[in-house]
C-alpha positions as CSV (number, residue, x, y, z in Angstrom):
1,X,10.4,28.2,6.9
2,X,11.5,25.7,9.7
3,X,13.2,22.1,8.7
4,X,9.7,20.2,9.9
5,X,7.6,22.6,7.5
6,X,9.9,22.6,4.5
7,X,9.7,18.5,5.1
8,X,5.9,18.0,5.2
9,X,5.7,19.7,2.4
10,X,4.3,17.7,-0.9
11,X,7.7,16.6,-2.3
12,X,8.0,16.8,-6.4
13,X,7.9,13.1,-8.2
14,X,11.4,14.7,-9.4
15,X,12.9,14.3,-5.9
16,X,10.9,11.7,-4.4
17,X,10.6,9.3,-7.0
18,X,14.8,9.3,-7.3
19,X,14.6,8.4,-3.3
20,X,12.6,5.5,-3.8
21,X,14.3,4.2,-7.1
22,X,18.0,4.7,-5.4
23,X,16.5,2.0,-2.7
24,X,16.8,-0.7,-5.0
25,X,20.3,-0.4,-6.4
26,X,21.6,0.5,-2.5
27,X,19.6,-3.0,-1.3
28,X,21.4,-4.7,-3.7
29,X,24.7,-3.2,-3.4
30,X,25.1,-2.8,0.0
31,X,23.5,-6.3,1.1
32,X,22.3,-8.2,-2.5
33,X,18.7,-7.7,-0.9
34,X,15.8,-7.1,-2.9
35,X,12.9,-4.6,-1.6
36,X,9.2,-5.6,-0.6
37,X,6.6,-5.5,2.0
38,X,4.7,-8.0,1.4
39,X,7.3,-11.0,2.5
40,X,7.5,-9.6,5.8
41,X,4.4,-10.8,6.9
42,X,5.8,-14.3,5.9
43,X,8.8,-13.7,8.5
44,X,6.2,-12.8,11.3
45,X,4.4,-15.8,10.7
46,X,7.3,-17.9,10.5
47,X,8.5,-16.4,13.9
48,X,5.5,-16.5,15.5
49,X,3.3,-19.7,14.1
50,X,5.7,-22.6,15.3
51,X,4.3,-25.4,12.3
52,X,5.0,-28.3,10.4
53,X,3.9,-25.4,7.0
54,X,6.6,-26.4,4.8
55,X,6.2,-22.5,3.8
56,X,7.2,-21.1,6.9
57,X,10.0,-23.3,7.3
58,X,12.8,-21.1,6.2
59,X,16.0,-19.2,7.9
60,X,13.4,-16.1,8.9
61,X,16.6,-14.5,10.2
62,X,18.4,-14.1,7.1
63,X,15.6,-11.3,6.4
64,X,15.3,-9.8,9.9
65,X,16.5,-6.5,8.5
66,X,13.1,-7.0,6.5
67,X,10.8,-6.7,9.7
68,X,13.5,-3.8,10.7
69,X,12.8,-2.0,7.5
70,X,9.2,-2.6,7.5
71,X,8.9,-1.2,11.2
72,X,11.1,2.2,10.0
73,X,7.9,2.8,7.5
74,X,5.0,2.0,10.2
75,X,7.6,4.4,13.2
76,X,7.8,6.9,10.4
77,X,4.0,7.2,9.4
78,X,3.0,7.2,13.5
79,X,6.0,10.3,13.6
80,X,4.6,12.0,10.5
81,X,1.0,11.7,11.4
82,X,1.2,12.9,14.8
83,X,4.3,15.6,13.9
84,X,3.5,16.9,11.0
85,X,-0.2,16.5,9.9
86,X,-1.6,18.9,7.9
87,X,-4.9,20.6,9.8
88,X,-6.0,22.2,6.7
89,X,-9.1,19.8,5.4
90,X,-7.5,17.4,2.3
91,X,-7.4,19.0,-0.9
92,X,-10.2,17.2,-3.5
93,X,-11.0,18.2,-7.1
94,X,-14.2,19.8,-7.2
95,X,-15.2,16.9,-10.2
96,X,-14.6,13.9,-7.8
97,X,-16.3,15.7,-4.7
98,X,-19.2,15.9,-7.1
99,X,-18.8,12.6,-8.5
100,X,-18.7,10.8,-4.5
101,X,-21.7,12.8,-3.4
102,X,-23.4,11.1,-6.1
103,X,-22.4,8.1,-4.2
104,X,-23.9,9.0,-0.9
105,X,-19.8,9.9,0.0
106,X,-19.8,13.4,1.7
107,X,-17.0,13.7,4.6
108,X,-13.7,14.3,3.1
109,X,-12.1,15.2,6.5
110,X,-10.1,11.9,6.8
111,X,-7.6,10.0,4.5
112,X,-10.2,7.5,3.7
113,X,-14.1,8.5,3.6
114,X,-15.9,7.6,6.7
115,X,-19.0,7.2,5.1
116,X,-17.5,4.3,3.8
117,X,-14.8,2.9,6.3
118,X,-16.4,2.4,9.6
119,X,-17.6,-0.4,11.7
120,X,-21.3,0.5,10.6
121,X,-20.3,0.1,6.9
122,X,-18.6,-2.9,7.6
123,X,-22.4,-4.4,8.3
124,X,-23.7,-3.6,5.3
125,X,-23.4,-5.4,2.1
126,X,-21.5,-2.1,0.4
127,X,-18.8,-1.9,3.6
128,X,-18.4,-6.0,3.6
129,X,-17.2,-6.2,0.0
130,X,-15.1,-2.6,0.1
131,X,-13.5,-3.5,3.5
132,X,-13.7,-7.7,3.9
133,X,-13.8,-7.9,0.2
134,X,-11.1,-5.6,-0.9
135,X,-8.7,-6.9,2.3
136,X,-9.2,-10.5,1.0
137,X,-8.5,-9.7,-2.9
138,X,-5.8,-7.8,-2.2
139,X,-4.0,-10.5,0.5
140,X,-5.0,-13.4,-2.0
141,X,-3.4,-10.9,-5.3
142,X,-0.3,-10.1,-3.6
143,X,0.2,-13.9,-2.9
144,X,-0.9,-15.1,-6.2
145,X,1.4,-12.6,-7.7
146,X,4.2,-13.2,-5.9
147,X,4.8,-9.9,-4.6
148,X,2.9,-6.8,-3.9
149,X,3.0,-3.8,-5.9
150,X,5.9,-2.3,-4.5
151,X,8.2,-5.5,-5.1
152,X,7.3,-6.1,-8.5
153,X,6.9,-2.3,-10.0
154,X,10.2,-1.0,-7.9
155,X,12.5,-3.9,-7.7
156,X,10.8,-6.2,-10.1
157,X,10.8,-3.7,-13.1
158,X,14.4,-2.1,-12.0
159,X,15.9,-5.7,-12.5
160,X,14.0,-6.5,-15.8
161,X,12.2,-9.4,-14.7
162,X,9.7,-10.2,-16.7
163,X,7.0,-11.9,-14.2
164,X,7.3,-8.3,-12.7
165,X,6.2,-6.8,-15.9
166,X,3.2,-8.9,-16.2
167,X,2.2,-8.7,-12.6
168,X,2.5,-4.5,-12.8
169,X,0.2,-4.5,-16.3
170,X,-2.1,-6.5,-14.5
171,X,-1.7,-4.0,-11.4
172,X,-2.7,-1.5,-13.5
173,X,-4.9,-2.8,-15.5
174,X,-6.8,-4.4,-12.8
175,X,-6.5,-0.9,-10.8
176,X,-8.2,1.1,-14.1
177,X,-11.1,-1.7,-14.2
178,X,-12.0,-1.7,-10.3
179,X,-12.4,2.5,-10.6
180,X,-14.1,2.9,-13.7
181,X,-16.3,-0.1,-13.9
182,X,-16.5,-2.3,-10.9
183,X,-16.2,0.5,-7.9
184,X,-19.2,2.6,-9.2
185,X,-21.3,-0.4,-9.2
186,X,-20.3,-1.0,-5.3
187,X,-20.7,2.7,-4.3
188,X,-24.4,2.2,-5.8
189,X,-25.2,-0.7,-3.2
């Protein structure tokens, strides 16, 4: 097995999980930095929208390695996607296959189902609240929050904070409503 086929491999949570939970103490350590993905589009604006916003009017370069960091993750999906993709159709449990078709949802060829995430769907009343909808709630969340996801459940959590704890039960929480109750209701549109 060749290096690029041993690394495109699924990795374990045992190894990969580790990875992403030794970020946090090496930000810290090495540069008393915190991780997350959402404040980088806070930096972009501040570089780029030249305003009298009292919340872009910050020292943006103090978190330049940020936007550096943030680019490494968007260079490294466009080199995984293009290097290593997988041509062997995505793997779905039999049950949920069942369960979309109910849903009208039958190409599973893509990451994300095209019969919902095109520019057709996004004229209908179904796409406009899964795409515009979803995009909005999720913006508005990870601004109400304070963080997305990623701050507050990796670095949050790991430094015992407890607005992260709330925010993550609320993640989750939120997350378990949307696909059990809310998201069927949608898919029926």
């Amino acid at each position: 097995m060749s290096f690029i086929e041993w690394l495109s491999q699924p990795w374990p949570w045992y190894v990969a999980g580790p990875l992403i939970g030794l970020t946090v103490p090496l930000l810290l350590l090495l540069g008393n930095k915190t991780f997350g993905i959402s404040s980088s589009l806070r930096h972009i604006c501040a570089i780029a929208v030249p305003s009298g916003i009292s919340y872009f009017q910050y020292d943006w370069k103090k978190e330049v390695w940020n936007l550096f960091f943030v680019s490494g993750i968007v260079l490294g999906a466009i080199i995984t996607t293009t290097l290593m993709a997988d041509p062997n159709p995505i793997q779905i449990n039999p049950a949920l296959v069942k369960e979309l078709e109910q849903y009208g949802i039958h190409h599973f060829n893509n990451q994300v189902p095209v019969d919902l995430f095109n520019w057709q769907s996004l004229l209908t009343v179904k796409g406009l609240i899964l795409i515009a909808g979803g995009g909005f709630l999720v913006g508005f969340g990870t601004r109400y929050a304070g963080g997305c996801t990623s701050g507050h459940a990796i670095t949050g959590l790991s430094n015992l904070q407890w607005p992260s704890l709330v925010a993550t039960v609320c993640f989750m929480a939120g997350g378990f409503m949307m696909a059990n109750f809310i998201l069927p209701v949608i898919l029926k549109l």
